[in-house]
N, C-alpha and C positions, 0 to 999 in steps of 0.2 A: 269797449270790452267785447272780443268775441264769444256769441253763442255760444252754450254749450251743450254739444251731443248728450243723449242717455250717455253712450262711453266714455265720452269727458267724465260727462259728473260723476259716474260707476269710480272713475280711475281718479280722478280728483277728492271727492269722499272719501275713498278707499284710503289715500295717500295721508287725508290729515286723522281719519281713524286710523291709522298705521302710528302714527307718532301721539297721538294721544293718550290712545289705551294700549298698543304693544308697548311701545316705548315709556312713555309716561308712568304707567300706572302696571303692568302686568312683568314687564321685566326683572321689579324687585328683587323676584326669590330666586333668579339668575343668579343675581350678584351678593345678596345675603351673605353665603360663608366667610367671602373673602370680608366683607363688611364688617362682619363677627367678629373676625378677628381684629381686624384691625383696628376697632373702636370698640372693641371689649363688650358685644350686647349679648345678653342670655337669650336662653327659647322665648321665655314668657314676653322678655323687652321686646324682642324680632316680631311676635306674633301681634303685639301692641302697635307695634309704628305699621306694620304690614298690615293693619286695619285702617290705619290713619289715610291712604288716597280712596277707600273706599268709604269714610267717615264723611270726610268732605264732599265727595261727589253726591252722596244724601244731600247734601245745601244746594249744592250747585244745581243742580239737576231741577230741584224745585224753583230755584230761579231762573232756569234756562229759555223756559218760553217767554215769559217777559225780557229778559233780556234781549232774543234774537229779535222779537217783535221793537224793543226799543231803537236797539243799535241797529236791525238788520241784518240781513242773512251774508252779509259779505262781515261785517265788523264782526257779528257773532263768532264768525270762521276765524278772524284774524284775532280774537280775543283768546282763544279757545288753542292756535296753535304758539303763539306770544306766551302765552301762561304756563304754556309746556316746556317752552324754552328757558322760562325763569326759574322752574320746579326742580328743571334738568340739572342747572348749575348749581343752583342750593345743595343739592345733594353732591355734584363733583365734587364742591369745596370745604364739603362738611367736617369740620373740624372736632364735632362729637356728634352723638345722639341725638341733643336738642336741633343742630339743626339739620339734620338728615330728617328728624319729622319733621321739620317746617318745609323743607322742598316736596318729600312725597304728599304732605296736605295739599301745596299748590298744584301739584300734577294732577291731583283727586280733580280740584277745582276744574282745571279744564278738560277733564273727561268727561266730567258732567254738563260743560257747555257744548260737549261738539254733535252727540248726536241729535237733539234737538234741531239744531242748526243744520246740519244734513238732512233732515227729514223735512224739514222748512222748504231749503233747497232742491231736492230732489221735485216737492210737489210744485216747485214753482218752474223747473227747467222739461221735467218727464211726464210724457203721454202717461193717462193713469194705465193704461194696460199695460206698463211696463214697473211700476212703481216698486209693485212688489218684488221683483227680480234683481231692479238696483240697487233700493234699499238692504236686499239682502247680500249683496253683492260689496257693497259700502263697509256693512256690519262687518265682514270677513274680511278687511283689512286691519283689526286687528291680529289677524294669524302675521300678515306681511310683518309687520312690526314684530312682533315677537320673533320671526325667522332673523329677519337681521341682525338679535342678539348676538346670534349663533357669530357667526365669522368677528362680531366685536370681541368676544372671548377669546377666541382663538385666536385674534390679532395682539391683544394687550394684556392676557391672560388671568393676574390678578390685579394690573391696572384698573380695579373698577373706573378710578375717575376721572383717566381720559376716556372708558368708552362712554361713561356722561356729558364728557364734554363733545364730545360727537354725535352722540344723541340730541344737543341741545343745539349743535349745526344744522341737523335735520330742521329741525321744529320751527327754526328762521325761514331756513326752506320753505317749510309748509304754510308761515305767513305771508311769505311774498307770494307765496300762488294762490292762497286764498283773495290775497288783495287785488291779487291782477285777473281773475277767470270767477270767482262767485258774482252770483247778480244783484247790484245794486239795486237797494230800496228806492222809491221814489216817497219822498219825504212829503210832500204832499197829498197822495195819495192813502199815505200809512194807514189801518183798520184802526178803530179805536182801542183804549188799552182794555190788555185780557185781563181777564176777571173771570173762575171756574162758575160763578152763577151765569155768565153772558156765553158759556158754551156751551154751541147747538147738540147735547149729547139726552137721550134717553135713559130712563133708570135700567132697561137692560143692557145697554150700552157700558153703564156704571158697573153692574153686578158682571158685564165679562172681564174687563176690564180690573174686577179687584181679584176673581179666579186666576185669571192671567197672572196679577202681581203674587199672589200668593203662594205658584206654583214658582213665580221668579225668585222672590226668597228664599224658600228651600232649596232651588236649585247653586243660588250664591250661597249659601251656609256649608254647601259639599263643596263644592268648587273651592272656595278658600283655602283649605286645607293643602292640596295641589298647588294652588299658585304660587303662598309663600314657604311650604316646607319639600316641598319635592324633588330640587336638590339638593338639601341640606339631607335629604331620606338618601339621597343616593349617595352623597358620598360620607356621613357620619355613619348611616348603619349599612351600606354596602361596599362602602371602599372604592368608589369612583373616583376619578380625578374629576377636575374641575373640568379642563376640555371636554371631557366626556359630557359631564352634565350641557355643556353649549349644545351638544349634538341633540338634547334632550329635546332642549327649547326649539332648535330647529324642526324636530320632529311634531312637535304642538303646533306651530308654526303651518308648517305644510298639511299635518293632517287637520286644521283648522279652516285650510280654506276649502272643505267641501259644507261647511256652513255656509257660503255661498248658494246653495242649493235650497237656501229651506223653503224659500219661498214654492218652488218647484216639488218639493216632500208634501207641503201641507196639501198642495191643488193634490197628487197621487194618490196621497195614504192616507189623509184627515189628518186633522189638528191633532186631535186623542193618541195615536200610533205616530205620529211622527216625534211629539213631546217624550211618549214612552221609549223609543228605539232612541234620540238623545240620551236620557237619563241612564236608562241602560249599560249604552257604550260610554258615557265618563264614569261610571262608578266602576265598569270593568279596567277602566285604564286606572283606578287608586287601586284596585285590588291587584292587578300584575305588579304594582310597583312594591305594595304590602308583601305579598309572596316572592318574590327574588330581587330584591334592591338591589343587588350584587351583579347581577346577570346585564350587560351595554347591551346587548341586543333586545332583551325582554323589557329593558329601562327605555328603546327606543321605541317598543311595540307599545306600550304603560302611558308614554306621551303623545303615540298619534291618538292613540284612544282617546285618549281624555282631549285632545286636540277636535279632532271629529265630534264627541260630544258635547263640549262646552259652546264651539261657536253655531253649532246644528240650532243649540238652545238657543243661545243668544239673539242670533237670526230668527227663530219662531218668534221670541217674543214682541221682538221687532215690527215686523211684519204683521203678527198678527194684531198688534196694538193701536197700529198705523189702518189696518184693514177697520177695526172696532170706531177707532176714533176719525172718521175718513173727512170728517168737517172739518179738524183740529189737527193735521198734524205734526205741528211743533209739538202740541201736548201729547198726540199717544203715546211715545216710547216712556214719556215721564213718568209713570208709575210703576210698571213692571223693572226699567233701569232702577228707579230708584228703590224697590225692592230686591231687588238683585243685590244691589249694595247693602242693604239695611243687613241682608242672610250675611254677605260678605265682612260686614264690621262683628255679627256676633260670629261668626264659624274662624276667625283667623285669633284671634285669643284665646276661644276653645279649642283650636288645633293646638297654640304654642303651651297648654298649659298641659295638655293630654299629652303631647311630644316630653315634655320636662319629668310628667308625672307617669307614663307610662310605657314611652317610647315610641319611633315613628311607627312600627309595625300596626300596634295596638289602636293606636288614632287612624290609621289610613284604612283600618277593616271598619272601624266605626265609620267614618264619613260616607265609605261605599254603602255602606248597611240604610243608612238615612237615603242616600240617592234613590235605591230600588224603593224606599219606602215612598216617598215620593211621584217617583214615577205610577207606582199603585196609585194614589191620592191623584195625579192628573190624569190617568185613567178612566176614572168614575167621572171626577168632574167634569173633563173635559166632554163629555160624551152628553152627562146629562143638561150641563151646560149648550152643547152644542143643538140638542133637541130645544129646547128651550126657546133658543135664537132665530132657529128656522120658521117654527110656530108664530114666534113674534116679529118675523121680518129684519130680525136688527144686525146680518152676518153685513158685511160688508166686502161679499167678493168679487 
């Protein structure tokens, strides 16, 4: 097995978070209307299964570090885009509702296995002074994933299920080069099994760590709302065409890989202002889209927003989790992801119910409204938290 560079792993990471979580798990609300149609699901039904890969990745996720530590960091990887691949097809072949949520469950599954596994990875292949840059770097390939949507619509248009079945070509892809380039375990060597009481973690360590998760929750309870109704907003109450909406995703897509950078924000601006100026720009990209659903160009501005936002965050909490937890980091991202999700499984049946019962306009100003609120709440804490840490030694930069 050849070595691999920080840029390997950067682009290797990057490739199976690209088909994990773009493709896997965040392309849903791409393909939803034609879905809707086709298999006859309501708001509320949509908003229900559109919770279902972020329901599962709550398990997964909490299984993830045991598993990577069983299997290892190369099986983890090959488990994680395998599973993606299985998820992909269930859904191609989906003959109703029931099993359309059975394949986006299994796609949840392996999005909760892969970043663990990458963060495994990175600590075993990357100098630490670079950890944070790759890992953040990793994180923002799910923008790549979600760009790719783009040209699948535009190619097969309301074909959702051949661009599943192409997504789920990728995801083969992404096993064979997990198999052949992640670094094998040495099975004799293996650490003993993990267990949260045998890691080497501090109770302030714990107390950032659960500020982190809690600001990751609320950040997934706004975001939801975006991922699976956003262009169902653009073209039920603004009269987009569906191509259009692909342009959307492409625009999340692109303006998503300056999440790339967070690690780079946090060292600049602090943790506190870099989480706020996230927050911020996603809840401004639901309010453009609240205000002129109608408008392709305002709907492209609406999606780099929320693009730039959501992986700015995702990347902070990344990083910062991975910086927190610097003994463990298969475990750090597991708490704040799995918050993340937790906000994700209640804000996507809350959005499809407020959609049904009030309209998209009226849910997309409320989700924005919660974000700023939010972002006020990681404001304070992060600050007084961050005082805190310094006092007690426990940053880990």
């Amino acid at each position: 097995m050849m070595r691999l560079s920080p840029l390997g792993m950067a682009a290797l990471g990057s490739g199976i978070i690209a088909i994990t979580y773009g493709l896997a798990r965040f392309v849903f609300g791409l393909f939803l209307p034609a879905m809707r149609d086709e298999l006859t699901i309501s708001s509320t039904m949509a908003g229900v299964i559109g919770a279902l890969p972020f329901l599962s990745f709550v398990f997964a996720i909490l299984a993830a570090p045991w598993v990577t530590q069983r299997l290892g960091v190369r099986r983890a990887g090959i488990a994680a885009a395998g599973l993606a691949g299985v998820g992909l097809v269930a859904i191609a072949v989906a003959p109703s509702s029931l099993l359309l949520a059975a394949g986006v469950l299994v796609c949840g599954v392996s999005t909760g296995l892969s970043s663990p596994a990458m963060a495994q990875a990175v600590s075993r292949t990357v100098p630490s002074r670079l950890r944070g840059r790759v890992n953040a770097t990793i994180n923002a390939g799910t923008s790549v994933g979600i760009a790719l949507a783009m040209p699948a619509v535009l190619i097969w248009a309301e074909a959702w299920r051949s661009a599943y079945l192409g997504f789920a070509a990728l995801a083969a892809l992404g096993a064979l080069a997990a198999c052949l380039l992640l670094p094998h375990e040495d099975r004799t060597t293996q650490p003993p099994r993990l267990s949260l009481a045998a890691l080497p973690v501090s109770r302030d360590q714990w107390h950032a760590i659960a500020r982190l998760s809690g600001l990751a929750a609320g950040m997934g309870c706004v975001s939801a709302a975006y991922w699976v109704f956003a262009p169902d907003a653009a073209i039920a109450a603004g009269g987009l065409g569906p191509s259009q909406t692909a342009w959307m995703w492409l625009a999340v897509g692109v303006g998503g890989l300056a999440g790339g950078g967070a690690g780079d924000l946090i060292a600049r601006i602090g943790q506190a202002a870099s989480h706020a100026v996230g927050l911020v720009v996603l809840s401004a990209g639901l309010v453009l889209l609240a205000v002129a659903p109608g408008s392709f160009v305002l709907a492209l501005v609406s999606a780099a927003l929320f693009g730039i936002g959501y992986m700015t965050l995702t990347g902070f909490h990344l990083v910062r989790s991975i910086e927190i937890m610097a003994e463990s980091p298969a475990f750090g991202p597991v708490l704040p992801l799995l918050a993340t999700s937790v906000g994700q499984v209640i804000g996507s049946p809350l959005a499809g119910w407020l959609v049904e019962a009030e309209g998209h306009t009226t849910t997309f100003w409320l989700f924005s409204a919660l974000g700023l609120a939010v972002a006020g709440l990681g404001v304070w804490w992060l600050r007084v938290a961050g005082a805190k840490c310094r006092q007690a030694s426990c940053e880990r930069q």
